[in-house]
N, C-alpha and C positions, 0 to 999 in steps of 0.2 A: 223244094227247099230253097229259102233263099241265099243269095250272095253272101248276106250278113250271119246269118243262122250255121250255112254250111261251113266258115272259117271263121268265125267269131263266140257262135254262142254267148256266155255268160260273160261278159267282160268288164275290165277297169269302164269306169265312167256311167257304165249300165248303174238304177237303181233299182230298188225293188222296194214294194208296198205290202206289207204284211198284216193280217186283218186286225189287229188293232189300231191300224192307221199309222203305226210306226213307218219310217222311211230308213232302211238302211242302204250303206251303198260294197256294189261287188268289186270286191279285193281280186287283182292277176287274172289269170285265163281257164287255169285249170282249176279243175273243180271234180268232185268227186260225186256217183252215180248219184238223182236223185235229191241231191244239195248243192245248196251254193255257198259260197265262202265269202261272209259280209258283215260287216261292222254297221249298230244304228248311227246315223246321220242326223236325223230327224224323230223325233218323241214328242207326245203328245202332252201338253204342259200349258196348264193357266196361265201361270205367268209368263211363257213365250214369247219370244218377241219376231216370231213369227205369224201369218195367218194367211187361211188357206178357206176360202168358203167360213163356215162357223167355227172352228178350229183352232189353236192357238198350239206353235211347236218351238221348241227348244233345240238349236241348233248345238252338236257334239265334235268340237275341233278334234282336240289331243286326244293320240291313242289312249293315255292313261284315263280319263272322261272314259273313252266309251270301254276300256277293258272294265272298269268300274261299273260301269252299264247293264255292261253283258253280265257280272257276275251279280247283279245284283237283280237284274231286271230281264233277263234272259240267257239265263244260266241252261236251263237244257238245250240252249241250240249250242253247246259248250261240248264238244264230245273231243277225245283222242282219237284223233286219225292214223289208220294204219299205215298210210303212205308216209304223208307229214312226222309223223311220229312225235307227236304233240299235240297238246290242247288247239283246235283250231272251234272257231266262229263260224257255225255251222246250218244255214240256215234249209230245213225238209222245203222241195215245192210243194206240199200242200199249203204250207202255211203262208204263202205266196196270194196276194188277192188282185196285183199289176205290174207290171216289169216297165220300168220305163228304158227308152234306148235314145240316146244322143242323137242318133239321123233319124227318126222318130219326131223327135221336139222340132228339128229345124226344118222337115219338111211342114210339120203344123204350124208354128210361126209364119213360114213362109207364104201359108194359103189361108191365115184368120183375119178377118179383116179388122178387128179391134183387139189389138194389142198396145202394149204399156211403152214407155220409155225405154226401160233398160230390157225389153223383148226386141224392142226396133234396132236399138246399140249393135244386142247381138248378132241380129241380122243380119246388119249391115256388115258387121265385120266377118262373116262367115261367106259373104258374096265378096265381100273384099281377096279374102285368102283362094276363094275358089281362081276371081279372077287373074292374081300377080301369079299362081302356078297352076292353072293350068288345069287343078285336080278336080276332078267333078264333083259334084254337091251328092251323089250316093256312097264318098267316101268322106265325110265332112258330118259330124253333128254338133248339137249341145248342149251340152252337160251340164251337170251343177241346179243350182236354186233355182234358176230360169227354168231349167227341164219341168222341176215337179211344183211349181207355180209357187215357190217358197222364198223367192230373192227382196230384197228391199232395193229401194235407188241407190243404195250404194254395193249391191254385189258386182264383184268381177267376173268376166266371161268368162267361161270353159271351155274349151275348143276339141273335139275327140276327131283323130283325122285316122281311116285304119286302111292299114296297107301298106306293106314296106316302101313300094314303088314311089307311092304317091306319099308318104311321110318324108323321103328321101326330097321332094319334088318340090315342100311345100317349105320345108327347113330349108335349103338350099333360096327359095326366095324371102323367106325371111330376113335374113340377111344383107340381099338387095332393098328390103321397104324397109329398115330403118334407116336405108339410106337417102329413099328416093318418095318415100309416102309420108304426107304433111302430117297425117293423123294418127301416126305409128312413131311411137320412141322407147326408149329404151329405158330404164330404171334410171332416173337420175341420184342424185346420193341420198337426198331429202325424202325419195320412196324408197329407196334400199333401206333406210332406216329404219323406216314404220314395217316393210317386209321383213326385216331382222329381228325387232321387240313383235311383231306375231309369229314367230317362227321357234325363237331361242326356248320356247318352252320345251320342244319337241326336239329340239337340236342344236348342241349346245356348239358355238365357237368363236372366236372371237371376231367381233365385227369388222377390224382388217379385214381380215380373212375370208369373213365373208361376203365381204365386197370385192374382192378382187373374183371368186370365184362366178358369182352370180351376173358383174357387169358384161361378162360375154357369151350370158346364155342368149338363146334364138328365140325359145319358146315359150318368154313373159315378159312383161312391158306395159304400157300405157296406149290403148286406142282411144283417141280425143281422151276424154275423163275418167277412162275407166281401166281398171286394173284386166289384161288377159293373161290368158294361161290354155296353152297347147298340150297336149295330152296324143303321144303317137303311138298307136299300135300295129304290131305286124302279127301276121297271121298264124297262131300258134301252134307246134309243131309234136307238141309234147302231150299227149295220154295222159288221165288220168292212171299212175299207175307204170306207168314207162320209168318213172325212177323213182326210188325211194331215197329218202331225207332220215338221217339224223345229227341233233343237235349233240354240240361239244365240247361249248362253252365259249367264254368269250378269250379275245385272242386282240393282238394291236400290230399289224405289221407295217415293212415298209418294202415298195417294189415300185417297179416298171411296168407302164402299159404301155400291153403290146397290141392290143385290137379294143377299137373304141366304138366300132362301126354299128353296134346295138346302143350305145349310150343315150339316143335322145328317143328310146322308147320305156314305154313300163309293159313286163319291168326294163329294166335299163341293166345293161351288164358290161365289166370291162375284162379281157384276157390281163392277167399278170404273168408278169418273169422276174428270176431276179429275185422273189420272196426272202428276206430275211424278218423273221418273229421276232420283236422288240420287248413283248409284254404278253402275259398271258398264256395262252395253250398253245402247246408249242409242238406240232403235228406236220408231216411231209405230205405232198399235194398239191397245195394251195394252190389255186390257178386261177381264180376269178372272183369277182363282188361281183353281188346283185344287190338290186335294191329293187321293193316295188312302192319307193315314196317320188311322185315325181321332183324333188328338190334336190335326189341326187343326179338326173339326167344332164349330161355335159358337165359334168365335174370333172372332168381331167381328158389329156388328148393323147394320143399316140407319140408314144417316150418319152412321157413325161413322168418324174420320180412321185410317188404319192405316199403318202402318211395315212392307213387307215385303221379305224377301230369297231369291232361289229363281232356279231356270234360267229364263229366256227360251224357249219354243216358240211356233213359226209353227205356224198352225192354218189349212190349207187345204182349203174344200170346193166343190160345186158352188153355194154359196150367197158364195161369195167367201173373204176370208181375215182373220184378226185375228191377235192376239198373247195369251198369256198366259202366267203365270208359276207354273210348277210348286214345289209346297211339297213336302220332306221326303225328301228324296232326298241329304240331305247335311247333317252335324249343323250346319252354318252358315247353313241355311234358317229363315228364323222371320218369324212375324207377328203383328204387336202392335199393339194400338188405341191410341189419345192420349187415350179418352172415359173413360178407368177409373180410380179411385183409390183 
């Protein structure tokens, strides 16, 4: 078994090719016997403004797009899950016709001799991140439109780096190249903008705000012309089945973070303290937000006061039970620091 296979599996940034030629992509880490948990991405569609061989696909932004999708066009991969305890997106491996995987694409890029523009871009920048930290190219793929030959010259990169170590390794020099690398910068206002009007359908806040939060992220920016996006994952620790989930409504609190040190992976998670419920379900526990949308990663730092709004889930294990509150599931979800200005 390999390295990838043995602590990875099914994961964010993995896609899958299901035998209509549909492309959907896989949601988190854990996943349940025999399916995987994935939203379509890609759909097969005349009018497309995609194409692929003879083919022509319709690209699926917003969750609300593909939950429409799924109920309309793939509705029995729609089951209740017993863990979840909830309607999840469910897709059987038989119905599975190719799995594409992020270190997959970049080691093929890197050995085809006729590739495109924006396959060369990516390249480049993925030998770039290997070289400023350090991390070797079997912990590096990527993801997105480039992977499953669906990008136009104007997609942005993906970047899938897995492994705490080496995520730790790569964030940490990120920070050093927008310093010190000609071809790396950081969202200036005139991109935060156009990242804001594609964003605000999915998540709503005020552009203040969400420019203060976003100008100090690590993990997206502009390499020469082109929009990236870093995607960290560490190596999941949790069973299918090690905890069960239920949902309990939506809830708005405000609290203290007190451990941020998972924040720049998906999913992304912050410890709170301090909880006091402002609006909504008003239940004792609360101890943490997750999110598994990457827009919520580095959204708030250690002690810093935050404002947040999301569903209420019971988290029950053999280790006892807590409360947290899920980010991005609904464009009225959002989480905002008091420490910024």
């Amino acid at each position: 078994m390999s390295r990838r296979a043995s602590l990875f599996g099914d994961c964010e940034g993995d896609f899958i090719e299901l035998r209509d030629n549909s492309i959907f992509e896989v949601k988190g880490l854990t996943h349940p016997p025999s399916r995987i948990i994935a939203y379509p991405r890609y759909v097969i569609d005349d009018n497309g403004d995609r194409a692929r061989d003879s083919k022509r696909f319709k690209k699926f932004y917003s969750f609300k797009e593909r939950d429409y999708l799924m109920s309309q066009q793939y509705s029995s991969y729609l089951v209740i899950d017993p863990v979840f305890n909830r309607q999840m997106p469910e897709v059987p491996y038989e119905e599975v016709m190719f799995r594409y995987r992020p270190e997959d694409a970049l080691y093929r890029l890197r050995h085809e001799a006729d590739i495109d523009k924006s396959e060369k871009r990516a390249v480049e920048f993925a030998n770039l991140l290997e070289n400023i930290s350090g991390v070797s190219s079997s912990n590096l793929g990527i993801s997105g439109s480039i992977m499953v030959g669906l990008h136009k010259p104007s997609s942005d990169i993906d970047i899938v780096t897995y492994g705490v170590k080496e995520s730790m390794l790569l964030r940490d020099s990120m920070s050093n190249a927008f310093k010190n690398e000609v071809n790396i910068h950081r969202y200036n206002h005139a991109e935060l903008l156009n990242l804001y009007r594609f964003r605000v359908s999915d998540t709503i806040m005020p552009f203040d705000e969400f420019v203060k939060h976003e100008k100090r992220k690590t993990f997206q920016g502009i390499f020469k012309d082109c929009e990236f996006f870093i995607r960290y994952l560490s190596e999941t620790k949790e069973l299918y089945g090690d905890n069960k989930y239920s949902q309990e409504g939506l809830t708005k609190i405000r609290a203290k973070v007190t451990d941020c040190s998972e924040s720049i992976f998906t999913p992304c998670r912050y410890q709170l303290g301090q909880v006091e419920v402002t609006d909504g379900v008003d239940l004792p526990g609360i101890s943490e937000a997750v999110s598994y949308r990457g827009r919520f990663c580095e959204q708030a730092e250690v002690g810093e006061e935050v404002v947040l709004q999301g569903a209420l889930e019971k988290v029950v294990s053999s280790h006892g039970e807590h409360r947290r509150i899920i980010l991005g599931e609904r464009p009225s979800d959002f989480m905002v620091s008091l420490n910024l200005d």
